[in-house]
Structure formats: C-alpha cells, structure tokens
C-alpha positions as CSV (number, residue, x, y, z in Angstrom):
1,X,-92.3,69.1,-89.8
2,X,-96.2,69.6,-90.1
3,X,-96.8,67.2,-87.2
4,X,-94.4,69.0,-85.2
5,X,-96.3,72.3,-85.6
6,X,-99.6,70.6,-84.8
7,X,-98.3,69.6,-81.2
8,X,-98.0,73.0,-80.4
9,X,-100.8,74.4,-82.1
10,X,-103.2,76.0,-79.4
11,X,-107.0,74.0,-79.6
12,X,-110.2,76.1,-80.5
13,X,-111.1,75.5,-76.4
14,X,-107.5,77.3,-75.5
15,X,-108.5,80.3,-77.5
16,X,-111.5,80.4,-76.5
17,X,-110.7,80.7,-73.1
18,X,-108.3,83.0,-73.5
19,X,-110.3,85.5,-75.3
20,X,-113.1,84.9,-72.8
21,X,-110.7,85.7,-70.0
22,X,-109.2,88.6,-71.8
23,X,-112.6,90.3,-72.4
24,X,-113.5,90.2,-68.8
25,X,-110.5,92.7,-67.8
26,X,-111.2,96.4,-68.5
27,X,-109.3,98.8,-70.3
28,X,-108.0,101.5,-68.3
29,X,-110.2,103.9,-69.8
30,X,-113.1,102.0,-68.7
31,X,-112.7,102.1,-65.2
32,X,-113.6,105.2,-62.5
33,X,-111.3,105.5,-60.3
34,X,-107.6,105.3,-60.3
35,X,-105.2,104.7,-56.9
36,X,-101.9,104.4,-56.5
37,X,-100.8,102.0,-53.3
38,X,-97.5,103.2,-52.7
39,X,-95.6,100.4,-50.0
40,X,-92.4,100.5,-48.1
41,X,-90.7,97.6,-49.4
42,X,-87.7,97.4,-46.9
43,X,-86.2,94.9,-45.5
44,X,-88.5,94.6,-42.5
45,X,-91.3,95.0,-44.2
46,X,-91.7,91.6,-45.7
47,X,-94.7,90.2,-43.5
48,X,-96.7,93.1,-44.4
49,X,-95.9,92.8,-48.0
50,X,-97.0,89.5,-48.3
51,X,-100.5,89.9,-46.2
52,X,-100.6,93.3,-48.7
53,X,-100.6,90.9,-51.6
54,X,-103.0,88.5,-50.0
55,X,-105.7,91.2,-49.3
56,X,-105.5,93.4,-52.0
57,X,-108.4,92.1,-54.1
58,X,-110.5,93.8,-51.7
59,X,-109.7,97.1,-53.3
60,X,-111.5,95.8,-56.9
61,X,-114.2,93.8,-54.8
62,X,-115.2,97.2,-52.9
63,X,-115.0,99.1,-56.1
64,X,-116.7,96.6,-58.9
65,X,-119.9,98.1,-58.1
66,X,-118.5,101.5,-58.6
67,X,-117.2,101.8,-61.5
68,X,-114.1,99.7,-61.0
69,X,-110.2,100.7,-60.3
70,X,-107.0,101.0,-61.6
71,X,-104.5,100.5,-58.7
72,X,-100.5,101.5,-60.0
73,X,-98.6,99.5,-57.2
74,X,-95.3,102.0,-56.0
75,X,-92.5,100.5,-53.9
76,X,-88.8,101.5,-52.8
77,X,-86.4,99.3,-51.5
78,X,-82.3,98.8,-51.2
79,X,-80.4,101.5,-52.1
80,X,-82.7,104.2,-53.5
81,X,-84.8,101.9,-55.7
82,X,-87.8,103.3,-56.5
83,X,-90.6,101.2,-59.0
84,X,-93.8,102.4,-60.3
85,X,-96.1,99.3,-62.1
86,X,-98.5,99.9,-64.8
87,X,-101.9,100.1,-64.0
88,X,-103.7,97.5,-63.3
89,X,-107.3,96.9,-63.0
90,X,-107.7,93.3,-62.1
91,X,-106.7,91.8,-58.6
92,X,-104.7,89.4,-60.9
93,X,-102.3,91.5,-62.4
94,X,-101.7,93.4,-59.2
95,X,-100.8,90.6,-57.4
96,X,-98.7,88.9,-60.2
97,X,-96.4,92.1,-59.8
98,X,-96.4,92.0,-55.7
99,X,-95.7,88.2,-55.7
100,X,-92.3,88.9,-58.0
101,X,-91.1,91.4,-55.4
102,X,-89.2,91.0,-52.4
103,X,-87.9,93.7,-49.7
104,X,-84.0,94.7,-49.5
105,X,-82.6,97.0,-46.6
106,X,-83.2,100.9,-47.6
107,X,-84.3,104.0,-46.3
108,X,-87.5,105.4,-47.0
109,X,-88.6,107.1,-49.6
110,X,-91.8,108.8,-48.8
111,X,-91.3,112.2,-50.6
112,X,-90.9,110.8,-54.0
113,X,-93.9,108.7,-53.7
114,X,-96.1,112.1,-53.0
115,X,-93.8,113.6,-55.8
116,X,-94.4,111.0,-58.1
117,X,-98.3,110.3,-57.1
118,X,-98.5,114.2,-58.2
119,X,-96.8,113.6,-61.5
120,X,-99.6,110.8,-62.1
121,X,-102.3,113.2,-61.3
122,X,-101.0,115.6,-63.7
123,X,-101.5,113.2,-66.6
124,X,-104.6,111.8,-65.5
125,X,-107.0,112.0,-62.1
126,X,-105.8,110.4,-59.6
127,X,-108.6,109.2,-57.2
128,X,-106.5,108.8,-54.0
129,X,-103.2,107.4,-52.8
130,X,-102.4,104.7,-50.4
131,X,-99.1,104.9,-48.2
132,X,-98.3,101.8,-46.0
133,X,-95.4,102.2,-44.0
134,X,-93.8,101.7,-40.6
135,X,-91.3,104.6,-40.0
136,X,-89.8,107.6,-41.2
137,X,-85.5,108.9,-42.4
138,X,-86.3,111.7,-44.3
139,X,-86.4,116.0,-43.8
140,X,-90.1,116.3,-42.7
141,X,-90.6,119.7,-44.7
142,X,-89.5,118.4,-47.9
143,X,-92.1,115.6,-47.6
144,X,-94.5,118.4,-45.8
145,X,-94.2,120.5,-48.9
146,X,-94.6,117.5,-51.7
147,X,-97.9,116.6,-49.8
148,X,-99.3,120.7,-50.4
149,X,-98.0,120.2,-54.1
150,X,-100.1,116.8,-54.2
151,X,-103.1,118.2,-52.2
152,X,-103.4,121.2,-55.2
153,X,-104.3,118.5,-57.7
154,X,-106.8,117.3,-55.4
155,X,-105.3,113.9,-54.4
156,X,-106.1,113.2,-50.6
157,X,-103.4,110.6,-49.3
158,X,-104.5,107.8,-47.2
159,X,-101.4,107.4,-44.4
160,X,-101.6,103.7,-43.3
161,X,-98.8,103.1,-40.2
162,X,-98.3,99.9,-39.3
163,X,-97.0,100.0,-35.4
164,X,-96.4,103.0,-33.2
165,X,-92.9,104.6,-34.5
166,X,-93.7,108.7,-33.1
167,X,-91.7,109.9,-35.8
168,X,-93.7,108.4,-38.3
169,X,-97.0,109.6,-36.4
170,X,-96.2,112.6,-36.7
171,X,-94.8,113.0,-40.1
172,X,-97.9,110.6,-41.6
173,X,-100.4,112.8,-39.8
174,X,-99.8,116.1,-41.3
175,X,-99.5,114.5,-45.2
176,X,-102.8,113.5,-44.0
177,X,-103.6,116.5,-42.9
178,X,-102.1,118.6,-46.1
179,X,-103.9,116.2,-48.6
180,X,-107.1,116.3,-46.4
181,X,-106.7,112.5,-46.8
182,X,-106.7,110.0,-43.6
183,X,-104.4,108.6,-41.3
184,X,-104.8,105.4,-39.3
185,X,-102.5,103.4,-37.6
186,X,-102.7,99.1,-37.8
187,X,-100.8,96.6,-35.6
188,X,-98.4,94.4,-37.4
189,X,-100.2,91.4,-38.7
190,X,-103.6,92.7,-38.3
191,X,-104.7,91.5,-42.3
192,X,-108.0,92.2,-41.2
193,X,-107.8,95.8,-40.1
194,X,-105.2,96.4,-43.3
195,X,-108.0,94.8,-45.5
196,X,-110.9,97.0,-44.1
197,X,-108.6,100.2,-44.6
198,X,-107.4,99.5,-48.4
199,X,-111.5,99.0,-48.9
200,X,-112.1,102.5,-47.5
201,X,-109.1,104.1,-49.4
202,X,-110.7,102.3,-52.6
203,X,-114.7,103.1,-52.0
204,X,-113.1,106.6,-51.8
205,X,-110.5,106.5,-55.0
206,X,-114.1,104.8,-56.8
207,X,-117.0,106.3,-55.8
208,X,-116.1,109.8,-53.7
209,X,-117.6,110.5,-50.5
210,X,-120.9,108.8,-51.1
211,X,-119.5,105.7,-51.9
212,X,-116.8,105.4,-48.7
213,X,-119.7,106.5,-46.4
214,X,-122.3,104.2,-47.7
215,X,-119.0,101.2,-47.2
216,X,-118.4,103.2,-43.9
217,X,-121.8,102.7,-42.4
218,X,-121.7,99.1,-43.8
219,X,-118.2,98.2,-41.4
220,X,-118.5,100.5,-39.1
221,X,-115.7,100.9,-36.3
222,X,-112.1,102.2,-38.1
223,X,-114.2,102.4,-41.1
224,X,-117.0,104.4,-40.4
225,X,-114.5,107.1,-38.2
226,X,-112.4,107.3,-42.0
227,X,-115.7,107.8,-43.6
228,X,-116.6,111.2,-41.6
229,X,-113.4,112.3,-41.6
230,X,-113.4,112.9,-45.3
231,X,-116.9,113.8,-45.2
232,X,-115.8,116.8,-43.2
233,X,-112.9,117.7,-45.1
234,X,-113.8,120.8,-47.9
C-alpha cells in the first residue's frame, strides 16, 4: 500500500516548481488595470477567434510595465449564450479559456456585453472594454442607450470591426462615440493589425492616456491616430 502512495507522491522539484510558477501570477488586487475583451463568438467568427487567442498575450506584454492587467474574456454564441470568465491576469489563463471555446450559429449580442461591462464597473473600475465583431441584429437605440449607461461609469469602449458590414459601422461608431472610446475597423486575417489594436486598448485599460500615447508614438500608423483620439476626448 505504502509503495503505491510513493509512486504518486509529487518530488520536492514538482513542488518547487509549482510554487515558483504560482508566485509569478498576480493576484487581482495587484494589478492596475482591468479590461474586459468582449468577442462575437458566432459561427463565422472562428478564424478570428483563433488568431484572438494567438495574439492576446500582447495585451499583458504592453501592460507589464504598467502595472499589469486583468483581462475578463466575454463571448456569445448559439442561441443566446452569453459567458463571462473570471479574471485573469496571465496570458496563460486567458488563453487556456479561449482554446476550450468554439463558435455556434447566433445572433449578436452586443447590448448585453455594454450592459454587463457596466455591471463590472460598478463593482470594481473597469479600465476599458474591447468589442470585436463583424456585424450587427439588434435595435440600435437599446444598444445606443447601454453604451451612455456605460460611458457614466467612465468606461470608454474600444469598437474593433473586422470587415466592412455598414450596419455595423454605423452602430460600432456611435458606442464609440457615447463611451468616448475608439473605433477601428481590421480586414479579416490581418493578426497583425488586431494585435497592434488589443495593445492600444490595453496601454489605455493600464496606464491611461500617458501610457497609450507614449505606445502610440512608439507604432505609430492605426496606433498613433487611436492615441490622439482619446487624448482629445474630455
């Protein structure tokens, strides 16, 4: 029986490790900023999803010298499923939870994302949120009047539209606009371009103004355009 319990008996080296690598991940409470990176997880939007999970260590890369992140991954999916994550505040865990989902046929579910980003900021402040998505099905003053209820707690939304749906334009634009957040628009897989974009959303959620114009000037292009559109935004 004893030698049965040895064999499974972690060594002094496993431990060790484990407790080394367990140090090196910061409590929530000991990180600056906090983002939520809300993603349309319907069917079509698979290839972005993965390239999402691919990139999204840029966001605690950009940040680590700011303080660090939290990032609370949101998604929607099939019919009206709707998933918030814990926070997170290692590119690790973030993509551990993104590589366990996969996208189902739905409609979009924009307004609840702004209504529950709002809910988050209520508890706790919320740095910024990050909306990637490709179109738009919902009543544009229902969503139009959860981004004003999100832009009173101070929460600037950062409108990410992958391809050229008008609709969406238009509807991503003015949540933009309301939240005095950002839009920008990326071509489907452009990884770079979606990469650059989650840094500036994450310099922002980290560091404030300061911290995405200092990354701004650094990129420039997309980047740099993002960077004095907030700066301009009181």
């Amino acid at each position: 029986m004893a030698k049965n319990l040895s064999t499974t008996r972690s060594s002094s080296k496993q431990i060790d490790a484990f407790l080394s690598n367990a140090a090196k991940v910061p409590a929530l409470n000991q990180v600056k900023g906090r983002l939520i990176f809300a993603i349309d997880a319907t069917m079509s939007r698979q290839p972005t999803w993965d390239r999402a999970s691919e990139i999204q260590s840029e966001m605690f890369n950009i940040a680590q010298s700011m303080g660090g992140l939290a990032v609370q991954l949101v998604f929607f999916r099939g019919a009206g499923e709707f998933e918030s994550s814990p926070w997170a505040t290692t590119p690790a865990a973030l993509a551990d939870r993104m590589r366990s989902v996969t996208c189902r046929s739905g409609f979009t579910q924009l307004h609840r994302v702004l209504t529950h980003a709002a809910d988050e900021a209520k508890r706790a402040k919320v740095g910024a949120l990050v909306y990637v998505g490709d179109c738009f099905e919902e009543n544009p003053d229902l969503v139009a009047s959860a981004a004003g209820k999100l832009a009173l707690l101070g929460v600037p939304a950062f409108m990410f539209h992958e391809g050229h749906h008008p609709n969406a334009e238009a509807v991503f634009r003015e949540v933009a606009r309301l939240t005095k957040g950002v839009y920008a628009q990326f071509d489907e897989g452009s990884a770079r371009r979606l990469k650059e974009l989650l840094g500036a959303a994450a310099a922002y959620a980290a560091g404030g103004e300061v911290a995405l114009r200092e990354y701004g000037e650094r990129m420039g292009g997309e980047v740099l355009r993002i960077a004095h559109s907030m700066s301009g935004k009181k």
